[in-house]
Kinemage of the C-alpha trace (Angstrom):
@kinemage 1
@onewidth
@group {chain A} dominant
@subgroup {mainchain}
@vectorlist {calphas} color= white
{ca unk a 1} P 0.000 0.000 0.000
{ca unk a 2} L 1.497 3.440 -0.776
{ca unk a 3} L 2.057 5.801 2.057
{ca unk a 4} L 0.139 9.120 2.141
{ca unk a 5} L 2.126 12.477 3.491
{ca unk a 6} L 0.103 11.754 6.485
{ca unk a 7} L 1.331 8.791 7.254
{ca unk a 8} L 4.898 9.486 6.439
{ca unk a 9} L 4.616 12.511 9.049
{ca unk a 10} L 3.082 10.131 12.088
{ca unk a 11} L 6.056 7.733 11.256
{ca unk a 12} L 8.878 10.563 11.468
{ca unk a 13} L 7.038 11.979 14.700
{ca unk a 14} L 6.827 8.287 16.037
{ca unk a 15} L 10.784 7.794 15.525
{ca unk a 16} L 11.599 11.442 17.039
{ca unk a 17} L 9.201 10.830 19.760
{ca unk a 18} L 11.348 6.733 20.497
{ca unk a 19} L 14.393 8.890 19.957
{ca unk a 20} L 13.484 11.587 22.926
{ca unk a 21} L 12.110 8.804 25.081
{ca unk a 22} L 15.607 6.770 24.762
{ca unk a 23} L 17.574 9.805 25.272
{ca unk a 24} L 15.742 10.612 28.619
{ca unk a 25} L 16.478 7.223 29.956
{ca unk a 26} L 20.140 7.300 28.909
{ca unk a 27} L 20.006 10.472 31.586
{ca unk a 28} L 18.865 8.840 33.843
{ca unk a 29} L 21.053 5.827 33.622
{ca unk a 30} L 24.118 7.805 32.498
{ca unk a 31} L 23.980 11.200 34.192
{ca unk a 32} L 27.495 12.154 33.350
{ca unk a 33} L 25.948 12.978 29.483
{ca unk a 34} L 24.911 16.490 31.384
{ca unk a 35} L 27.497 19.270 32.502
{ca unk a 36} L 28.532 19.254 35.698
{ca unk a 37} L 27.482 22.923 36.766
{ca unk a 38} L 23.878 21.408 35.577
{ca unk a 39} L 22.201 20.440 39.301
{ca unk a 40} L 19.418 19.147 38.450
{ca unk a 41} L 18.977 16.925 35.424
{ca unk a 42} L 15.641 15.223 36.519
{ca unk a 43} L 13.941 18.961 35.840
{ca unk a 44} L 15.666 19.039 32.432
{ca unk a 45} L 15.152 15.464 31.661
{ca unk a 46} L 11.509 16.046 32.619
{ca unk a 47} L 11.026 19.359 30.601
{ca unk a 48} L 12.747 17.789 27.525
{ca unk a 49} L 10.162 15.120 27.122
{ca unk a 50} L 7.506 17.143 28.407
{ca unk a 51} L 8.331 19.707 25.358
{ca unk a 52} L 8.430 16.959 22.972
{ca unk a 53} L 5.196 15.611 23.848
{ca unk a 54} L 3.051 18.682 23.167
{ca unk a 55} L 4.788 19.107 19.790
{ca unk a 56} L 3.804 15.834 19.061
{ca unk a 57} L 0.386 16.497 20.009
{ca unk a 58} L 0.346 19.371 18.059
{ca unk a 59} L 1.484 17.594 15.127
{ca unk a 60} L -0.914 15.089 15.527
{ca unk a 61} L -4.008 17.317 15.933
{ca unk a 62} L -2.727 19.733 12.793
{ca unk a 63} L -2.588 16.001 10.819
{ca unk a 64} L -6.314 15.208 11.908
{ca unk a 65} L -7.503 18.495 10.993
{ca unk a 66} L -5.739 18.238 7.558
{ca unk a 67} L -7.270 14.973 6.970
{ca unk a 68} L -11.059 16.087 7.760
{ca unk a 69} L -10.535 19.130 5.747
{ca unk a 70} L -9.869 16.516 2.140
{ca unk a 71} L -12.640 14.478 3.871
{ca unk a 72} L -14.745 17.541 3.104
{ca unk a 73} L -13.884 18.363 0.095
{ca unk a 74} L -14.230 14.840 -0.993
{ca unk a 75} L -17.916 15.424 0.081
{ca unk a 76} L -18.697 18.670 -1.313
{ca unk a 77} L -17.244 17.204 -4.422
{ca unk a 78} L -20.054 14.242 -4.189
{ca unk a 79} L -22.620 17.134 -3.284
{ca unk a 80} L -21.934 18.624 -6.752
{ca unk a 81} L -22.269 15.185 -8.398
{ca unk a 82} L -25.780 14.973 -6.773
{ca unk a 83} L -26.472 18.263 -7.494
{ca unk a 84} L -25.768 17.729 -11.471
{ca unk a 85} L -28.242 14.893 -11.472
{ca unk a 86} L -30.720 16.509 -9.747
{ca unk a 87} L -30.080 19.317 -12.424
{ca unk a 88} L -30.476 16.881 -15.505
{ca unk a 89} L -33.754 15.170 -13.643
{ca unk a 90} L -35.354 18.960 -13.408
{ca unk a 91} L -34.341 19.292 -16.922
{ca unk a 92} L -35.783 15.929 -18.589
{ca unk a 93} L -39.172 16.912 -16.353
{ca unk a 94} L -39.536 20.212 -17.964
{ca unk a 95} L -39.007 18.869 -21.202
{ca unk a 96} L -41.648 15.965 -20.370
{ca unk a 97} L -44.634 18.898 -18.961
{ca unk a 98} L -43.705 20.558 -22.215
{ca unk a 99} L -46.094 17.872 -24.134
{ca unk a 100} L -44.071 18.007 -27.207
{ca unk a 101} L -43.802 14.228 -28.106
{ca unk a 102} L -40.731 14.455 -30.417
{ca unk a 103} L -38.679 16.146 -28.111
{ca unk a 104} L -39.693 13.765 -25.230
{ca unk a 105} L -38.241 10.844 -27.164
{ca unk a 106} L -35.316 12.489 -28.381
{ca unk a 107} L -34.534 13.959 -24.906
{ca unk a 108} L -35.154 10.094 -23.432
{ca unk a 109} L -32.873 8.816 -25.976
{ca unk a 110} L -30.154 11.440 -24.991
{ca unk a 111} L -30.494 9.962 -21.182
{ca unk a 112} L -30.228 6.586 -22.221
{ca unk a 113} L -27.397 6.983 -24.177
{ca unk a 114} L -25.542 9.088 -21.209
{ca unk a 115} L -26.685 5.905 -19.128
{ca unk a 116} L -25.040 3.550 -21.301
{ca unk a 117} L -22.072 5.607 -21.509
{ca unk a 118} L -21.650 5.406 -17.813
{ca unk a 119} L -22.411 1.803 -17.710
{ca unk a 120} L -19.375 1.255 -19.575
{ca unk a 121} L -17.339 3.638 -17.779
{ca unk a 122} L -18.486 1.409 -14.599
{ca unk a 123} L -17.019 -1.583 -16.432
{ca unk a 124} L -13.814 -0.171 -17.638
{ca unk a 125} L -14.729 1.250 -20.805
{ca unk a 126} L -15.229 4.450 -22.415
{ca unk a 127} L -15.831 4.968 -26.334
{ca unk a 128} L -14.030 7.718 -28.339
{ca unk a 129} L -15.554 9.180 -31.742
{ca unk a 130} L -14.244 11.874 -33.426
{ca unk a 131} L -15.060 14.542 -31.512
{ca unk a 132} L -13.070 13.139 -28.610
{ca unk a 133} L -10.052 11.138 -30.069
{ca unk a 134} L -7.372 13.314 -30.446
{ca unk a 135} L -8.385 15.307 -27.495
{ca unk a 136} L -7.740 12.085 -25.226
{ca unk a 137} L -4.589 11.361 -26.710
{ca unk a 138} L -3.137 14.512 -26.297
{ca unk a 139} L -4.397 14.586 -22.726
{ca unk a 140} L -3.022 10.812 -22.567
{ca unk a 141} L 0.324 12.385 -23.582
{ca unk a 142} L 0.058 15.110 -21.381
{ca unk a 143} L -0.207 12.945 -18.003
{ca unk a 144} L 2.267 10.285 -18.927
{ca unk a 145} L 4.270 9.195 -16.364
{ca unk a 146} L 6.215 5.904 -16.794
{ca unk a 147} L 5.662 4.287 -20.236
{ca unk a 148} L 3.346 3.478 -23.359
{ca unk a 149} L 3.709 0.811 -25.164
{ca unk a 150} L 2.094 1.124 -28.787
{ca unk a 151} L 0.846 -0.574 -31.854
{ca unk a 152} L 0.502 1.481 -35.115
{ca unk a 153} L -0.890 0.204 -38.121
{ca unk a 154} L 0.299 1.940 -41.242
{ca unk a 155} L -1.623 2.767 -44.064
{ca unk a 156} L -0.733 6.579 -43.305
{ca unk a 157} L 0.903 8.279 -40.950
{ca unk a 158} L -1.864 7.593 -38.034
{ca unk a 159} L -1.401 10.561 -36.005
{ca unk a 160} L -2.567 13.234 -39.136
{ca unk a 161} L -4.557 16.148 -38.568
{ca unk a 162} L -4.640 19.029 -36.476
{ca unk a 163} L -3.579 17.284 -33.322
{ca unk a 164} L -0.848 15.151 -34.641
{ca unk a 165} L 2.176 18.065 -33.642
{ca unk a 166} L 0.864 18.356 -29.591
{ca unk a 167} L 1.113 14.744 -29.434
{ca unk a 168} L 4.199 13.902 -30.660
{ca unk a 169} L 5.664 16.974 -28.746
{ca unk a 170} L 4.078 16.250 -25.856
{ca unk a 171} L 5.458 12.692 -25.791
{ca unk a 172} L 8.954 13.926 -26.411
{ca unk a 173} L 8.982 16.030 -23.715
{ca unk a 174} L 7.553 12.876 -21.669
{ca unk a 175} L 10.515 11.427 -22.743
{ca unk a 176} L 13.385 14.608 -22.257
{ca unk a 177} L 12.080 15.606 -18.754
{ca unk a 178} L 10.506 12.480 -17.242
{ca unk a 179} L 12.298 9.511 -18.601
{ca unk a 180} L 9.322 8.147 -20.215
{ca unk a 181} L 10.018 4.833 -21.740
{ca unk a 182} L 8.027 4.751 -25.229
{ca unk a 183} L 8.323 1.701 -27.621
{ca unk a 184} L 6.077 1.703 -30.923
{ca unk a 185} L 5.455 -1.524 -32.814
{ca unk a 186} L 4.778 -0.233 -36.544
{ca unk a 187} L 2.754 -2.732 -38.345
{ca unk a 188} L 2.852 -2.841 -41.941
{ca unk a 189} L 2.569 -4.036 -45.656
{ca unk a 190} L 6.082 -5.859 -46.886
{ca unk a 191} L 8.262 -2.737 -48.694
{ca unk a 192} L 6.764 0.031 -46.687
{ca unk a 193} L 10.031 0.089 -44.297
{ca unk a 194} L 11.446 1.891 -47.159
{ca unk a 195} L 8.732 3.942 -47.975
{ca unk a 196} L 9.511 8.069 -48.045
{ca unk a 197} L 6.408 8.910 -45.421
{ca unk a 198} L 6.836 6.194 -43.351
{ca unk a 199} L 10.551 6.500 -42.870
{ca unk a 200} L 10.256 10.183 -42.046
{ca unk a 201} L 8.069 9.530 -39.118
{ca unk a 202} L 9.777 6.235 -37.940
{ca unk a 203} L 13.102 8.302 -37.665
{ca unk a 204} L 11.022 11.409 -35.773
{ca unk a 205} L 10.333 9.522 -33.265
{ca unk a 206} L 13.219 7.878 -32.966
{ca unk a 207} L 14.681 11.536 -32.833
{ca unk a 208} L 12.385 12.433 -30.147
{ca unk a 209} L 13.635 9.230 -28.229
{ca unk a 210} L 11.251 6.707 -28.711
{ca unk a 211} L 11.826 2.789 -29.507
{ca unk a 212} L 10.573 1.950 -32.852
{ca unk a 213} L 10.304 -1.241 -34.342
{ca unk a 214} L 8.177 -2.654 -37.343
{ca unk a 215} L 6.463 -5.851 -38.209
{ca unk a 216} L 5.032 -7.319 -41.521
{ca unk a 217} L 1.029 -7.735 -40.950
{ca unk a 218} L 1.679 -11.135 -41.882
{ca unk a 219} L 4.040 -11.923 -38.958
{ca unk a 220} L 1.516 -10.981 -36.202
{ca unk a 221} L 1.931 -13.213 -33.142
{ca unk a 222} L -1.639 -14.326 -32.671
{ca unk a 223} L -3.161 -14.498 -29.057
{ca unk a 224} L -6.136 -15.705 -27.411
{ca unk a 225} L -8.163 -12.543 -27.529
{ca unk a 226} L -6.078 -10.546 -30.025
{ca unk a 227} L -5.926 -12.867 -33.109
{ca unk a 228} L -5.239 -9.882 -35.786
{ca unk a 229} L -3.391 -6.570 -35.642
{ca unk a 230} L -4.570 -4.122 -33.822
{ca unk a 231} L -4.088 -0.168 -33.497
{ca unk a 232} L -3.479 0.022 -29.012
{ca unk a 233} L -1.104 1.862 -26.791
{ca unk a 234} L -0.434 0.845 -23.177
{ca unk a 235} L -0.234 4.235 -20.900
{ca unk a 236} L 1.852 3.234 -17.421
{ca unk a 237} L 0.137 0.428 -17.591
{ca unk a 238} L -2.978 1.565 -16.197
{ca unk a 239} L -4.826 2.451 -19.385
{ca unk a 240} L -5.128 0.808 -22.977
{ca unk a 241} L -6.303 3.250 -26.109
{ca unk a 242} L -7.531 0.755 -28.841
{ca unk a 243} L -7.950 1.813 -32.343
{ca unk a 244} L -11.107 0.844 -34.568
{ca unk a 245} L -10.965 -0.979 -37.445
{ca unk a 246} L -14.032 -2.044 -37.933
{ca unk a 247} L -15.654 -0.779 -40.632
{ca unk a 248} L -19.354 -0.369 -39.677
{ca unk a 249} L -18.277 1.170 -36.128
{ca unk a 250} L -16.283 4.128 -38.008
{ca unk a 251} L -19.455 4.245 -39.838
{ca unk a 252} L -20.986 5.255 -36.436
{ca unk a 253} L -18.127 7.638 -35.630
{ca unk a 254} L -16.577 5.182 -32.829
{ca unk a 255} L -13.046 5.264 -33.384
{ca unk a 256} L -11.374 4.316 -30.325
{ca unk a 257} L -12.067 3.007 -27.007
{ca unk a 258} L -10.421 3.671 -23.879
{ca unk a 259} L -9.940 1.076 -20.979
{ca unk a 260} L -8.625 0.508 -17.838
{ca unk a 261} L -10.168 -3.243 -16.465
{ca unk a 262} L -7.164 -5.070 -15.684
{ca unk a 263} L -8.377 -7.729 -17.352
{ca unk a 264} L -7.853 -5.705 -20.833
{ca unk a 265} L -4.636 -4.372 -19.812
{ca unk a 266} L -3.268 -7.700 -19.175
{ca unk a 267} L -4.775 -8.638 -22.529
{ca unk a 268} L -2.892 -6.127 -24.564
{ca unk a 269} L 0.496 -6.059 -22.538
{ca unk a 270} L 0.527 -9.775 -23.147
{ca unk a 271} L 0.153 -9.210 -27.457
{ca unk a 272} L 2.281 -6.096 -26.801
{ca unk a 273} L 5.019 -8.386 -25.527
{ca unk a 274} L 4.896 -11.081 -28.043
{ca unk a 275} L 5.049 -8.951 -30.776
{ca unk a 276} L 8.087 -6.351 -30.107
{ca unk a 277} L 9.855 -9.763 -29.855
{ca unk a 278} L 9.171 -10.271 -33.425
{ca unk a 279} L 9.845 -6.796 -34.346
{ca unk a 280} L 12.696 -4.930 -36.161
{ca unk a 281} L 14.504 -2.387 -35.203
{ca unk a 282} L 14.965 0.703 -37.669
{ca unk a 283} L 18.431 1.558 -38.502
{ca unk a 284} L 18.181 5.338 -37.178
{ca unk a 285} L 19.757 7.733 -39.811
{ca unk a 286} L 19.995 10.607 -37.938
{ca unk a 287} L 21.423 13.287 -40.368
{ca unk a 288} L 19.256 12.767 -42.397
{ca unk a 289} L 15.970 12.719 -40.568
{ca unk a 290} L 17.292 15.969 -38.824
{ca unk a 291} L 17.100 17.899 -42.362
{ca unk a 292} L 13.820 16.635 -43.268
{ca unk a 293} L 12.483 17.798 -39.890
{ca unk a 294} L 13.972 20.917 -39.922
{ca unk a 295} L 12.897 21.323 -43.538
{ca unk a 296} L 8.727 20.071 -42.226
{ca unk a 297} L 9.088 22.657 -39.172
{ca unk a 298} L 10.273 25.586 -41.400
{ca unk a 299} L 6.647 24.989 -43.102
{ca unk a 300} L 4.697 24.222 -40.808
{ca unk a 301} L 6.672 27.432 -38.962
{ca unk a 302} L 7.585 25.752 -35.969
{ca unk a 303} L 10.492 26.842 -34.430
């Protein structure tokens, strides 16, 4: 179990207070510690632990307050949870005594969606169209702490669009400042590895000090649950992003899904880890790559 402040403060007060307690016997046992001009050493031994004791105390008491004070806010927090629900329950009402059939079924079928959405959220699962994608990746990128380990399968560069520069930027500074490990598994078509695109944003992030390997679609390592390739990262292991690729779901603008079961995350770390084995590594050409970035951030005006 990780320790809190809290209880890293009690434990330091704990060992001072052992440490005071010990000393006071020692001057009792050994009175020769003390100066001889000092007469008497049972009033000092006395007020030394007597001192100690009410700054422990006081400790102690500022530590209880402390923790009733996040208690509260943890409350007032669930206060305005209840108070958004009651909100939305006034709101479907109104929209109910208006008499307007339509809108009552549309409004119903707004709740039930919301309800299903938080279903899944209950379960581990929350699904990402296109109005939300990038946004969580970037945010995703923007929180990482240990690791991601990713899957990309290329037909283009994934990451295109508006978006694509935060991300990547944000990950190398993951990376530069935080000692992010990132590994990326590029999946893809035999003959690609040489392709122009591709190789430009292989050796990017390989600048920006990422692992990249690639794998031919054909040499995916199977599992149990994951029998084809599949678009995922890993984030610190807590979180797994999985791409769509399913036709009729893109159809319905879902293009992602977000999880954290365990379960899942075990799921994916185990076909993450199966297939890096089977990867290959990029032979980095650094020089190069360096020009052609310098060359994209001159248009895109990025300094």
């Amino acid at each position: 179990m990780k320790m809190t402040a809290s209880d890293i403060a009690r434990k330091s007060k704990y060992a001072i207070f052992a440490a005071s307690f010990f000393f006071n016997l020692l001057l009792a046992f050994f009175p020769e510690m003390l100066p001889s001009n000092v007469q008497d050493r049972v009033l000092i031994s006395f007020t030394t632990c007597l001192v100690i004791t009410l700054l422990f105390a006081l400790e102690e008491q500022k530590l209880f307050l402390q923790e009733k004070h996040e208690e509260t806010l943890a409350r007032l927090g669930h206060i305005d949870d209840y108070a958004l629900l009651n909100d939305l329950s006034r709101r479907l009402r109104k929209v109910q005594e208006s008499g307007d059939a339509l809108f009552c079924k549309l409004a119903n079928e707004a709740v039930r969606q919301a309800e299903a959405t938080l279903s899944r959220a209950s379960h581990g699962e929350i699904i990402l169209d296109d109005a939300n994608t990038a946004s969580a990746g970037i945010e995703l990128a923007r929180g990482i702490r240990q690791s991601l380990h990713a899957t990309s399968i290329w037909h283009f560069d994934p990451l295109h669009g508006g978006g694509k520069i935060e991300y990547l930027e944000r990950l190398a500074a993951a990376i530069a400042t935080r000692g992010v490990c990132v590994q990326r598994l590029f999946v893809i078509q035999p003959g690609v590895e040489h392709d122009a695109a591709f190789l430009e944003r292989a050796r990017r992030d390989m600048h920006d000090g990422v692992e990249v390997k690639y794998l031919h679609v054909a040499d995916w390592a199977a599992t149990h649950d994951v029998t084809g390739p599949e678009d995922f990262g890993i984030w610190d292991g807590r979180r797994v992003w999985i791409g769509c690729n399913e036709p009729y779901l893109i159809a319905t603008r879902q293009l992602a899904s977000l999880h954290n079961d365990k379960a899942t995350i075990a799921i994916y770390e185990k076909t993450f880890r199966a297939n890096w084995e089977k990867g290959h590594r990029m032979a980095p050409s650094p020089a190069k790559f360096l020009e052609t970035d310098a060359a994209v951030r001159g248009v895109l005006g990025i300094s």
